[in-house]
TORPAFI-680969 format. One line per 3 residues: their letters; for each residue x, y, z of N, C-alpha, C. Coordinates in pm, whole numbers, plus 32768, in hexadecimal, padded with zeros to 4 digits. Atoms other than C-alpha are relative to their C-alpha. Layout:
BEGIN
A = X,Y,Z,X,Y,Z,X,Y,Z; ...
//
This chain:
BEGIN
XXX = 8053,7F87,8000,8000,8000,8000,8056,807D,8000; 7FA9,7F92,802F,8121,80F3,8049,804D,800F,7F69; 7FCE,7FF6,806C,81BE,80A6,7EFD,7FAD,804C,7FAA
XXX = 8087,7F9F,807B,8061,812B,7E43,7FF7,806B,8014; 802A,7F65,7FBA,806B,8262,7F11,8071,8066,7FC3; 7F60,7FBC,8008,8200,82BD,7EAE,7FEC,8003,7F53
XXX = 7FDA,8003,808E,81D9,823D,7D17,7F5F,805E,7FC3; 802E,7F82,803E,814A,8347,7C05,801F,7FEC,7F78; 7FD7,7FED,808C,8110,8330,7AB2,8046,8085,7FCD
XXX = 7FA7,7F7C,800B,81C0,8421,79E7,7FEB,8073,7FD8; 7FFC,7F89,8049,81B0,8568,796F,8025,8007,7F86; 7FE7,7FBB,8080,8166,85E8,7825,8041,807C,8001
XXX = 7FD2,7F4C,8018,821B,8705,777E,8005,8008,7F57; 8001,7FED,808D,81A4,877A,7629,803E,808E,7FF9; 7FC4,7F6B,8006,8299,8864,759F,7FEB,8036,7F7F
XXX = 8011,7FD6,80D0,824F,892D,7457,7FE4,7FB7,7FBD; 802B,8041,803D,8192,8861,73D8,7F92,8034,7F9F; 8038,7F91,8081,8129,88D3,726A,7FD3,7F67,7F99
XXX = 8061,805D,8047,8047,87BE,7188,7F9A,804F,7F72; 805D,8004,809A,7FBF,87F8,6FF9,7FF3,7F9A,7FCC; 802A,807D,8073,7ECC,871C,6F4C,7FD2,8078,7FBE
XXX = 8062,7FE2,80B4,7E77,876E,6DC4,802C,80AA,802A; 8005,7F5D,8018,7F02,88E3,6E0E,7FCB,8054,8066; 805D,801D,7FA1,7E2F,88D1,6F34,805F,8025,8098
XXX = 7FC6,8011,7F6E,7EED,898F,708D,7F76,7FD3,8044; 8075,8055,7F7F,7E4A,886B,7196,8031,8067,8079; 7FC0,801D,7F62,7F39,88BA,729C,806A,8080,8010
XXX = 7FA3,7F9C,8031,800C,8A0A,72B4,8047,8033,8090; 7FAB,7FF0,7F9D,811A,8A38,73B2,7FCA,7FDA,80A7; 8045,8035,7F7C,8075,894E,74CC,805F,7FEB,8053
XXX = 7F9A,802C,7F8F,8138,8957,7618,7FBF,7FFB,806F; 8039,7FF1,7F74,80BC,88EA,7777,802A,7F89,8049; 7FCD,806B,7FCA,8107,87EE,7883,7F63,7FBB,8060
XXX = 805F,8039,7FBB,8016,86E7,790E,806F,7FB3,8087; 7FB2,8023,7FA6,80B3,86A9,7A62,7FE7,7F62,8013; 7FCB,80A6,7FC3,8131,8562,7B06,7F86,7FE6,8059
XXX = 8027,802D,7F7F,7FFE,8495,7B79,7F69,8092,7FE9; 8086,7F96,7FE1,7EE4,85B5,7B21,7F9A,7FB7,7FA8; 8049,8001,802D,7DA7,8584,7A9C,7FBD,808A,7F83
XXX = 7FDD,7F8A,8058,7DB5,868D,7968,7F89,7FDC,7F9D; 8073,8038,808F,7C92,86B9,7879,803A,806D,7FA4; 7FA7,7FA9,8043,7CC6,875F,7723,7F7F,8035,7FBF
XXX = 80A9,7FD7,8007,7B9F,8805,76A6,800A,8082,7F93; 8011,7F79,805C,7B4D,890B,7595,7F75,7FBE,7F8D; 805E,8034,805F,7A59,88F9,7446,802D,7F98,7F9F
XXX = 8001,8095,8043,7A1F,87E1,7366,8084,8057,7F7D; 7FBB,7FBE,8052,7B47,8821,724A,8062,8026,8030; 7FAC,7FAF,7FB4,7C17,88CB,734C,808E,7F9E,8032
XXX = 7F9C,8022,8000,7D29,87BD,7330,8057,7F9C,8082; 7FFD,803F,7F9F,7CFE,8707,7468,802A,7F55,7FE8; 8011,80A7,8056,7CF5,8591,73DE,8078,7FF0,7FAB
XXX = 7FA7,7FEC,8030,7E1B,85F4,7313,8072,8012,804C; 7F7B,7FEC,7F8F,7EF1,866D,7428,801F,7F8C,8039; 8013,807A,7FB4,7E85,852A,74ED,8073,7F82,7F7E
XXX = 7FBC,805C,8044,7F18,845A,73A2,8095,8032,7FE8; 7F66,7FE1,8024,8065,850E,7385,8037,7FC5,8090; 7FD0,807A,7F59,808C,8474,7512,7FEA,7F61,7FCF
XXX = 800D,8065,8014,8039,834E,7479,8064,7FCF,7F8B; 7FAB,8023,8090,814A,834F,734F,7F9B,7FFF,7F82; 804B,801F,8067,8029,8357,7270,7FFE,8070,7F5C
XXX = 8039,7F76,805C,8032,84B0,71E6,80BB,8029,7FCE; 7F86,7FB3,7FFB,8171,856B,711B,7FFC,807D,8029; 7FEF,7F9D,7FD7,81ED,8683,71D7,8050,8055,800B
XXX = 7F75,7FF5,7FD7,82D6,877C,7258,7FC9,8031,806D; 8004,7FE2,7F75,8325,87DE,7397,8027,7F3F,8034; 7FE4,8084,7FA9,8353,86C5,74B7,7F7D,7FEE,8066
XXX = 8047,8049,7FA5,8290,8605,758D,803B,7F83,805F; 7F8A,806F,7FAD,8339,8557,76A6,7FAE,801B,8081; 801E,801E,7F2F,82FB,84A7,780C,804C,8049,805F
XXX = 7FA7,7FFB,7F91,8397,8506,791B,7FCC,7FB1,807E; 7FF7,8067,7FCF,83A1,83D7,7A11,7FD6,7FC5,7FBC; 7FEE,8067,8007,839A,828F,7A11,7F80,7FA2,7FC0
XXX = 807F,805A,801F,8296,81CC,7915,801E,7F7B,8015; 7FFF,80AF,7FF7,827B,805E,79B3,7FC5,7FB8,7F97; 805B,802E,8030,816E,7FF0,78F0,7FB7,8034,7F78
XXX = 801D,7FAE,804D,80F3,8023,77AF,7F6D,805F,800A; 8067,7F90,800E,7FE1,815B,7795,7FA9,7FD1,7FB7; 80A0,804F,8045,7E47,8118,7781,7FE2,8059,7F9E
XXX = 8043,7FB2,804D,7DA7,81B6,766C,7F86,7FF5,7FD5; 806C,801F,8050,7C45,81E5,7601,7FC0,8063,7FAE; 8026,7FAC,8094,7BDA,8268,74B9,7F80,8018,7FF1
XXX = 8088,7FE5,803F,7AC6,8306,744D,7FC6,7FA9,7FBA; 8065,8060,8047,7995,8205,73F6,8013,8001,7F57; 8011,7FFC,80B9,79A8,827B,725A,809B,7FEF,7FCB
XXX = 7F63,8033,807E,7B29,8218,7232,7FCE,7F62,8005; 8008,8092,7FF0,7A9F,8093,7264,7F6D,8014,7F9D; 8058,803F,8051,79E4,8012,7147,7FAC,7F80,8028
XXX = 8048,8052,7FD2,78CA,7F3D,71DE,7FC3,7F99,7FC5; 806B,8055,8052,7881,7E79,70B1,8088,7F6F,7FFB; 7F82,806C,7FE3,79F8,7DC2,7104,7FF4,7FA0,8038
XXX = 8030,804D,7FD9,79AB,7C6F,7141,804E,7FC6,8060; 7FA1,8021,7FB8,7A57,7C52,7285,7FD9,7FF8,806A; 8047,8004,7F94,7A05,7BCE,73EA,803C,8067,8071
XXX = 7F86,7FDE,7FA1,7A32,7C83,7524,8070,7FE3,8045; 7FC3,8061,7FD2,7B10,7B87,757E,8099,8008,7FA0; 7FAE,7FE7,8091,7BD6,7BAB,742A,8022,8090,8007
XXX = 7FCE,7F83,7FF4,7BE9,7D32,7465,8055,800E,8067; 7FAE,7FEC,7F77,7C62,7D24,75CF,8086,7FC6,7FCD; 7FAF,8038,8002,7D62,7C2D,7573,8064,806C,7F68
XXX = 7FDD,7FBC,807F,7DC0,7D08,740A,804A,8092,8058; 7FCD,7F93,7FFB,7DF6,7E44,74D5,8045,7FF4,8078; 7FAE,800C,7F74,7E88,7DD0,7624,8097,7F86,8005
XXX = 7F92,8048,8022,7FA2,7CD8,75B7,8071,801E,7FBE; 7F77,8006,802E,80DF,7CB0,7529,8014,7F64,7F88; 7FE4,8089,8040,80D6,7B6E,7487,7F92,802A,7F97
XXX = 8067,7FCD,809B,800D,7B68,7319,7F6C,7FA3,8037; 807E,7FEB,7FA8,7EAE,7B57,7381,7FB5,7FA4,7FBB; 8060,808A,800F,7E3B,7A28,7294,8022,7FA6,8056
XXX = 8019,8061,7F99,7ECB,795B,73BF,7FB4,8017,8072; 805D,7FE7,7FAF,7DE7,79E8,7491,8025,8053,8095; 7FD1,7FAD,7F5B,7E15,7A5E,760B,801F,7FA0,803F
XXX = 7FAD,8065,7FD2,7F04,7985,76D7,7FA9,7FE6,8097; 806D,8043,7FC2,7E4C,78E3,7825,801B,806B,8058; 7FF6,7F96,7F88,7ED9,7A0D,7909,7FC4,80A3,7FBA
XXX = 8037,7F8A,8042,7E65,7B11,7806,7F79,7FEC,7FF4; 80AA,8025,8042,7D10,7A77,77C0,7FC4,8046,80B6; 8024,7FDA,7FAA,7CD5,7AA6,7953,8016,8084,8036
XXX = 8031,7F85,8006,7D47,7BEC,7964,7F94,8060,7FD8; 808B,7FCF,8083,7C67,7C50,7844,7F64,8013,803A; 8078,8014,7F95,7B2E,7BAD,7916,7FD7,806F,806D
XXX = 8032,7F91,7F68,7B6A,7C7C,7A66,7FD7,809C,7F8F; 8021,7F7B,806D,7B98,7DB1,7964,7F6F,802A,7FDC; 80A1,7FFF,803A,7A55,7D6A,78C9,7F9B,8002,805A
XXX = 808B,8025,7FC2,7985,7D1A,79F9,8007,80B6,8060; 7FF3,7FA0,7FB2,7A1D,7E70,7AAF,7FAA,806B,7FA6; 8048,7F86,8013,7979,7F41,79A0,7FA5,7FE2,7FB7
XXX = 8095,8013,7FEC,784A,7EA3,79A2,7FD0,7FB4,7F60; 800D,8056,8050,7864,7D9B,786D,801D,7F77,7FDF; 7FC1,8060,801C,78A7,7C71,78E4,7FB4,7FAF,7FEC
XXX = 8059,8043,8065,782B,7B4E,7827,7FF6,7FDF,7F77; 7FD5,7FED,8084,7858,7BEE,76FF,8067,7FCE,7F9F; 7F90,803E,8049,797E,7B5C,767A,7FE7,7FCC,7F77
XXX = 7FFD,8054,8070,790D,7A6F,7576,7FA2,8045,7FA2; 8042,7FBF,8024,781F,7B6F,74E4,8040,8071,7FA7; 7F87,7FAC,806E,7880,7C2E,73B5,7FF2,80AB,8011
XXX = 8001,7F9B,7FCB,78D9,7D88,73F3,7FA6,805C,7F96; 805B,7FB2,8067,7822,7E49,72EA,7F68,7FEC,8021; 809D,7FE7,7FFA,76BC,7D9D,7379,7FF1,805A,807D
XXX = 8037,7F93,7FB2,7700,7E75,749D,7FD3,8077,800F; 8048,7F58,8017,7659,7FA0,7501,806C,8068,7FF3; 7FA4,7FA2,8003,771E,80E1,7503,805E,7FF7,808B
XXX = 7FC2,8019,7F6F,776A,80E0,7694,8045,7F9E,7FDA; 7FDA,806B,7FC9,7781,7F89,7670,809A,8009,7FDA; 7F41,7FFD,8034,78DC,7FA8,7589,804D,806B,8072
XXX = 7FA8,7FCD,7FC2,7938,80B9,763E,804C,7FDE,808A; 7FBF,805E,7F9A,7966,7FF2,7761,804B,7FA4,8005; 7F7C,8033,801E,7A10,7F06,76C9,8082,8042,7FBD
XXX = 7F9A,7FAD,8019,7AF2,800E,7654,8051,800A,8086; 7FE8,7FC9,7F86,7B0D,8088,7794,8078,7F5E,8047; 7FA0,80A9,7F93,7B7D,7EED,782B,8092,7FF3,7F9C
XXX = 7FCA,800A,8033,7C4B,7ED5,7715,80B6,8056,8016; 7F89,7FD0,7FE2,7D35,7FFA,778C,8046,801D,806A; 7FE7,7FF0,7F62,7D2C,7FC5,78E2,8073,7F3C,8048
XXX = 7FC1,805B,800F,7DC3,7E55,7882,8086,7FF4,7FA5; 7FD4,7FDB,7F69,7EE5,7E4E,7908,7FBA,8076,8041; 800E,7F73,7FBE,7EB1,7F72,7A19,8067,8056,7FB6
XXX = 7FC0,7FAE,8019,7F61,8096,7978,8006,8046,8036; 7FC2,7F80,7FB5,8021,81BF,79F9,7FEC,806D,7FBB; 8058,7F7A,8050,7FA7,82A4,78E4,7F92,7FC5,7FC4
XXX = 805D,8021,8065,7E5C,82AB,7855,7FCE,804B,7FF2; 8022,7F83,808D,7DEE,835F,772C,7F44,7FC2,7FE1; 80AA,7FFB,8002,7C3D,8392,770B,7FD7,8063,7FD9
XXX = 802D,7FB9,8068,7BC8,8410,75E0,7F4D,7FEB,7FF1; 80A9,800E,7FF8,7A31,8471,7641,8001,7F96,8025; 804A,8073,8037,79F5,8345,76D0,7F7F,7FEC,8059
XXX = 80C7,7FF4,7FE8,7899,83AE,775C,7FB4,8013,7FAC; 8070,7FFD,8062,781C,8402,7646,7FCA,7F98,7FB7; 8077,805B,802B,76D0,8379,75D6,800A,7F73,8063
XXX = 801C,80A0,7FEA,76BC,826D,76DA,7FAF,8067,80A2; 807E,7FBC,7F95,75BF,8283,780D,8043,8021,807C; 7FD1,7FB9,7F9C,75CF,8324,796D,8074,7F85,805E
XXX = 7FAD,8064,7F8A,762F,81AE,7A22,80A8,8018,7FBD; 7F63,802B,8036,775E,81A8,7919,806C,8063,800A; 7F8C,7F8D,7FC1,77DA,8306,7964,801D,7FDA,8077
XXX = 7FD4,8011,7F40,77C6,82B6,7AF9,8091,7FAA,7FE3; 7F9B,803E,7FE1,7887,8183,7ABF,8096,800A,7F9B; 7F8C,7FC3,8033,79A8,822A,79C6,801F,807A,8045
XXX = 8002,7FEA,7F83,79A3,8320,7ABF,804B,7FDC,806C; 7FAD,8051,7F74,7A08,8240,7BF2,8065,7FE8,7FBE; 7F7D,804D,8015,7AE8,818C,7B47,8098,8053,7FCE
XXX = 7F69,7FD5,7FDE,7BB2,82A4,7AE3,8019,8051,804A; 7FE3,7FC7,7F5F,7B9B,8341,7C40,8059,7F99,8015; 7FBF,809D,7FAA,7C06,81DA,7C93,80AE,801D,7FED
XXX = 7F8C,8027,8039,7D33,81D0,7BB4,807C,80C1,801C; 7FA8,7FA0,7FDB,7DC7,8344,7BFE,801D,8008,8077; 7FD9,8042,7F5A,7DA6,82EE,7D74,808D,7FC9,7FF4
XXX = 7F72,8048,8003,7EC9,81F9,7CFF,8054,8058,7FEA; 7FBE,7F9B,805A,7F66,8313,7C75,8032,7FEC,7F6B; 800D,8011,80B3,7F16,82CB,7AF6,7FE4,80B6,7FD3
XXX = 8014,7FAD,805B,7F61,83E1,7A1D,7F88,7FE9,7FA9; 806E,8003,803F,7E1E,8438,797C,7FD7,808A,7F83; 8040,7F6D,8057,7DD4,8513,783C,7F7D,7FC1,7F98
XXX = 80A6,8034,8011,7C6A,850E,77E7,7FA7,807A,7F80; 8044,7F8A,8038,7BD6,85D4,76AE,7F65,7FF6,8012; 8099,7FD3,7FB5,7A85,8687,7725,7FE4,804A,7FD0
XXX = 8076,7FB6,7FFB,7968,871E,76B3,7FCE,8028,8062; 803E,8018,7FA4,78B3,86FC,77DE,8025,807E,807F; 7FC1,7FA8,7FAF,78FD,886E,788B,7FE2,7FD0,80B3
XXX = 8048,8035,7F7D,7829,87F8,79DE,8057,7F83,8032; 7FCE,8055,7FDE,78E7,86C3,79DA,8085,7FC6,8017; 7F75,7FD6,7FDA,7A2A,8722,79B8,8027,8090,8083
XXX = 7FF7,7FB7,7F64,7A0C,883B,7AD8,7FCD,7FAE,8067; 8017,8050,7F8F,7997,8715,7B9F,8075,7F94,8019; 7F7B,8078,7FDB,7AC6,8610,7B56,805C,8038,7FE7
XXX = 7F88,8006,8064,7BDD,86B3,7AA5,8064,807C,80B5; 7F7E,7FB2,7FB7,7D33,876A,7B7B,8015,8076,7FAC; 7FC4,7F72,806E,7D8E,8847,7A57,7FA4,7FF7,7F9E
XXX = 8036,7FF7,80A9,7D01,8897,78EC,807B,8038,7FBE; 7F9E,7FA5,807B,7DC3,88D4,77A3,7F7D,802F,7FA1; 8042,7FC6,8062,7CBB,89AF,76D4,8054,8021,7F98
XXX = 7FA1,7FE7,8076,7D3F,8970,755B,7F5F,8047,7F94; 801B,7FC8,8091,7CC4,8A23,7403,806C,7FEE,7FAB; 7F9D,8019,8051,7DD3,89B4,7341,80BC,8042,8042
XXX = 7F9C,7FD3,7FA0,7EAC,8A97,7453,7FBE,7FF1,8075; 8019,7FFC,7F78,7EBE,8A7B,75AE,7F89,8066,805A; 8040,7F73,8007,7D88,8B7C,760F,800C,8019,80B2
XXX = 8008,7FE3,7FA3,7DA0,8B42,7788,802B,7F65,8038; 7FDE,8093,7FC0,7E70,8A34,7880,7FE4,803E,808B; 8046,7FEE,7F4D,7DF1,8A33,79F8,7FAA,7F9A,8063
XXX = 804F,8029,7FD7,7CF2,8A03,7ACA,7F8F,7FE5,7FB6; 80AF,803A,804E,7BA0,8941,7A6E,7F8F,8076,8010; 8088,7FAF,8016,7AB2,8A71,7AF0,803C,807C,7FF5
XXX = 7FDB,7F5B,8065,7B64,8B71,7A46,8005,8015,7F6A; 7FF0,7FF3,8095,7B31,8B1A,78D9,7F82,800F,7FAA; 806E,7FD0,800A,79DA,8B84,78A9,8034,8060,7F75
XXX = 800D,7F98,8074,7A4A,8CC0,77E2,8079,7FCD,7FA6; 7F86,8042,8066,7B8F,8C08,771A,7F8E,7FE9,7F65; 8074,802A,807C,7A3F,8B45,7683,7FE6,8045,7FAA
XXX = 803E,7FD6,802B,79A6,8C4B,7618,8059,803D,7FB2; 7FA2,7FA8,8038,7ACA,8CF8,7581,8028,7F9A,7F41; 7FBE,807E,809F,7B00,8B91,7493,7FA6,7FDA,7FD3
X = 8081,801B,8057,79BE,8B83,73F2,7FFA,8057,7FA0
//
């Protein structure tokens, strides 16, 4: 128990970070730090380059500028994507996804007997367990997103990255994404969370980064009221 109290995921630090698609400035001299171990939401309008920033932390995006940890990543970092990057017509079980995005080994051998039971607790903590053998596309919207959600919480990670993932699913499924990542910053899991949800991020979040393609305001959660209004 003292060991969970002393360890801290790590700190982000986006430095100048500048991003063009098609001619297109996304991203124009982004710099800010998500501290060691905070719960950080990132929040601005739709377009405003949020989802983009999130994939250049992910190696996904070309950029310039840097993006670097500072401490110690044990474990690899959860991620959950926005519902419309997953094509639901992919004939794949939840069982077959968990194992596809949480492994290391090539994923037609399946999930090894200590991964398959991880997977399980995962699934039953955010409220889908059962589900397994059930193909992910007949689920509802929540329902995936919950298995999104187990998916990046298997292993426990020390950073995790949450792209909307309340949206469109009902009140029980916010509570219990919610707890769980009260639960998991308790541990001291680095947490960056993109939000809509102004009410709901002045209820969970430590800091905000308000983006428009630039930084419009980094701080506190009930001081970004007028940033909003400034990036519309």
């Amino acid at each position: 128990m003292k060991e969970e109290q002393v360890m801290r995921g790590p700190a982000i630090v986006f430095d100048n970070i500048c991003l063009q698609l098609g001619g297109t400035q996304v991203l124009d001299d982004v710099s800010f730090r998500v501290e060691a171990g905070a719960l950080h939401c990132l929040v601005g309008p739709n377009g405003g380059g949020k989802t983009s920033l999130v994939r250049t932390l992910l190696g996904q995006m070309p950029h310039t500028g840097t993006v670097r940890f500072e401490g110690e990543v044990t474990t690899p970092m959860g991620y959950v994507p926005q519902l419309p990057d997953l094509d639901r017509n992919v004939p794949i079980t939840v069982n077959d996804l968990m194992a596809l995005l949480g492994q290391r080994r090539p994923a037609f051998l399946g999930s090894n007997r200590s991964a398959k039971a991880t997977h399980a607790e995962a699934l039953a903590r955010t409220g889908v367990a059962g589900m397994g053998a059930k193909p992910f596309g007949s689920l509802s919207g929540g329902q995936r997103q919950r298995v999104l959600l187990a998916q990046a919480i298997s292993p426990a990670p020390w950073l995790l990255i949450l792209d909307e993932p309340t949206a469109g699913i009902d009140e029980p499924g916010v509570h219990l994404v919610e707890a769980l990542v009260a639960e998991l910053h308790g541990r001291g899991v680095t947490i960056l969370w993109i939000n809509h949800d102004l009410e709901q991020v002045r209820r969970i979040a430590q800091s905000v980064t308000v983006i428009n393609r630039r930084v419009l305001f980094h701080g506190a959660p009930d001081q970004i009221a007028y940033s909003l209004e400034g990036s519309q």
